[in-house]
C-alpha positions as CSV (number, residue, x, y, z in Angstrom):
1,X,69.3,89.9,280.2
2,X,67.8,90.6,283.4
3,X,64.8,93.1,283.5
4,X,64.6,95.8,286.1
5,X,61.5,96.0,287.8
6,X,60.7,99.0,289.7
7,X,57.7,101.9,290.4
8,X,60.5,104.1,291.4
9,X,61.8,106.4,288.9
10,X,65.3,106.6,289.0
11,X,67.3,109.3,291.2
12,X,68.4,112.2,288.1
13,X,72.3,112.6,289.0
14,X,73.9,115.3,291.0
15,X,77.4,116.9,289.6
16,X,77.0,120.0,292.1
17,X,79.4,119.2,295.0
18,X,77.1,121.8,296.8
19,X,74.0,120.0,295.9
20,X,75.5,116.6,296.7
21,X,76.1,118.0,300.4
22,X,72.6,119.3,300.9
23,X,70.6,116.2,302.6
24,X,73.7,115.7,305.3
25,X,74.1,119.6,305.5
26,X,70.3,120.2,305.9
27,X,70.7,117.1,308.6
28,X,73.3,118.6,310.9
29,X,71.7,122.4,310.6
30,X,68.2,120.2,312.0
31,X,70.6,118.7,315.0
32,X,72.0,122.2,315.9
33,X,68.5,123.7,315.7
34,X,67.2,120.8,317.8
35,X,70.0,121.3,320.6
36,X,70.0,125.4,320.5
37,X,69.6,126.8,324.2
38,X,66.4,128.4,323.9
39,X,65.1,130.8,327.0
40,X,61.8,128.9,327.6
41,X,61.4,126.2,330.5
42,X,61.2,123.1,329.6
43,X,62.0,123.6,326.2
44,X,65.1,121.2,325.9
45,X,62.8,118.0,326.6
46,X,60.1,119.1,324.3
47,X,62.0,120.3,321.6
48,X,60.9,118.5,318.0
49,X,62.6,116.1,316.4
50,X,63.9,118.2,313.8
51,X,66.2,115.9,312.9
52,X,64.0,113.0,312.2
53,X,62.0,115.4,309.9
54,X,65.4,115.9,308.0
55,X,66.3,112.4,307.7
56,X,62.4,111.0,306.7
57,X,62.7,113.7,303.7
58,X,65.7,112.9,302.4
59,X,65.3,109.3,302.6
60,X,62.6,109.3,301.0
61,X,64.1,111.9,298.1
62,X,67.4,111.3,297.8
63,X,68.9,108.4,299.7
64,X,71.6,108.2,297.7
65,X,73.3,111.3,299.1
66,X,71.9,110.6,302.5
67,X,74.9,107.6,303.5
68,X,74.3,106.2,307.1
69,X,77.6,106.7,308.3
70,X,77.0,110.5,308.2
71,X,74.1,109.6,310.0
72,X,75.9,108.3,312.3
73,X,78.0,111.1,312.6
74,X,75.1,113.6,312.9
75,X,73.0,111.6,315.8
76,X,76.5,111.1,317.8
77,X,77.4,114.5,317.5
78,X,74.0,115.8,318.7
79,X,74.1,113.1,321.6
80,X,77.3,114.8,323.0
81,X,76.5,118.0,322.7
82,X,72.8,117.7,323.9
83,X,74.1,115.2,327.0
84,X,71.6,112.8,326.0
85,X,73.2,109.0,326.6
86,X,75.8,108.3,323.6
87,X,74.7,106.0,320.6
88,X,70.7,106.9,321.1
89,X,70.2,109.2,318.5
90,X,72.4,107.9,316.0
91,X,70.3,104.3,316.6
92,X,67.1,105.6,316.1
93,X,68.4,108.0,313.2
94,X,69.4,104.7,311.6
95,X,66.6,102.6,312.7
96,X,64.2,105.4,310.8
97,X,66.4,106.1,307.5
98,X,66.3,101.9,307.3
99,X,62.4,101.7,307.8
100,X,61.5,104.5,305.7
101,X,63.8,102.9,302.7
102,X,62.3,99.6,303.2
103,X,58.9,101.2,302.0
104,X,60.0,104.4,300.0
105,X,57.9,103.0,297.3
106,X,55.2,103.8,298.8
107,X,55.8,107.6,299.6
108,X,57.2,108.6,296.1
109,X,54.8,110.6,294.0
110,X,52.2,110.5,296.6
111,X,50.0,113.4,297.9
112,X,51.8,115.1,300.6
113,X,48.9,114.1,303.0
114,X,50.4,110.7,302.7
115,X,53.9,111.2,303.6
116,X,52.5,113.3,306.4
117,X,50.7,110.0,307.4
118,X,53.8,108.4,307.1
119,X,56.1,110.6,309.1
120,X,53.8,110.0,311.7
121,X,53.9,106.7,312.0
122,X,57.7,107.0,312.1
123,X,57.6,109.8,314.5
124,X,55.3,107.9,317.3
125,X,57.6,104.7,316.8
126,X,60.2,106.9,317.1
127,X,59.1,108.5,320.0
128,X,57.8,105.7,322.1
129,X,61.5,103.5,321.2
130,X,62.7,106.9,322.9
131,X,60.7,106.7,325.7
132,X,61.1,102.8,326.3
133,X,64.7,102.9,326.0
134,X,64.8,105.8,328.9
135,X,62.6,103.7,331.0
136,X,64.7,101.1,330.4
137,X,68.4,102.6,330.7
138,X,66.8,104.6,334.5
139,X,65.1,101.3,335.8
140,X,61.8,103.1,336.3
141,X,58.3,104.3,334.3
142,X,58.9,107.4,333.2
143,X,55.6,109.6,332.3
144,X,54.6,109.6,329.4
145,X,53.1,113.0,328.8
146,X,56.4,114.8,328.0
147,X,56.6,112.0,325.2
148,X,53.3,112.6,323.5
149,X,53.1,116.4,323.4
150,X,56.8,116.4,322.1
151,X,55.3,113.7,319.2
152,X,52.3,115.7,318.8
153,X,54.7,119.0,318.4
154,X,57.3,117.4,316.0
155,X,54.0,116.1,313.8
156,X,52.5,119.8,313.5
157,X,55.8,121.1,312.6
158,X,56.6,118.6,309.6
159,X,54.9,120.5,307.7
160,X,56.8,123.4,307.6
161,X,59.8,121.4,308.2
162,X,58.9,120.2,304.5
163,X,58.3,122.8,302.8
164,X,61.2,124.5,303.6
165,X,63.9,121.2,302.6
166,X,61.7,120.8,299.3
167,X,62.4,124.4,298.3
168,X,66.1,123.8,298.9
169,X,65.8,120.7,297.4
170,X,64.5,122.0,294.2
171,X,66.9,125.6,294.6
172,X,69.7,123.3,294.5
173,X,68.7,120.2,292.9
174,X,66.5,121.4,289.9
175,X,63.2,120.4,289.3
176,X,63.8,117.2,288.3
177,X,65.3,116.4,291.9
């Protein structure tokens, strides 16, 4: 008999079809909020990554109703209808949902200054992949200051971004969720 060894608790199951759809609902509601034509100059390249907030919470809460190919889905979707080049989001949607679950471990039951910590880790490695792949696909340095304060924005706004998918979590999950 084999002995399970883990400092995770296990996930408590989900029998609401409603609750079951929340981390991939909450996911595609970030990507239209991320893409929404907004009156302000500029706005469209410093927008947050409200989706990578979305996916860094569930992943770390629920992975198991967070699958990759709806992911996939999400980040292709908001690639055609932002006109950012195809496949980009989607990769670095993927990319992050894989690095956060390699070390999930360490962000359950921890203060939520640590998974701040954490997002922001992912968020500037998210950021500057971004960034590297532009420079890359145009053949030229882009600047980088559009890239920082778009990082620096998307980390302020985690926290509210958290708040408000924990409250639905536990609205629709329960307590124990």
């Amino acid at each position: 008999m084999a002995l399970k060894v883990s400092s995770i608790p296990s996930l408590p199951p989900v029998n609401s079809g409603m609750a079951r759809m929340l981390p991939i609902a909450t996911t595609v509601l970030a990507a239209v909020i991320a893409i929404l034509p907004v009156r302000v100059p500029g706005y469209a390249t410093l927008t947050p990554a409200f989706t990578l907030m979305a996916v860094y919470h569930w992943t770390i809460y629920r992975p198991d109703l967070l699958p990759p190919l709806g992911l996939f889905a999400v980040g292709l979707a908001e690639d055609l209808l932002s006109g950012s080049p195809i496949g980009v989001t989607a990769l670095v949607l993927l990319l992050a949902r894989a690095a956060v679950l390699r070390s999930r471990y360490h962000f359950v039951n921890r203060t939520f200054a640590f998974v701040w910590g954490g997002f922001t880790l992912l968020s500037c490695a998210a950021m500057f992949g971004l960034w590297a792949l532009h420079c890359t696909m145009q053949l030229t340095l882009l600047g980088g200051r559009t890239m920082v304060f778009r990082t620096v924005l998307t980390i302020a706004i985690f926290p509210a971004a958290s708040f408000v998918l924990g409250r639905t979590q536990r609205a629709l999950m329960g307590a124990a969720a």
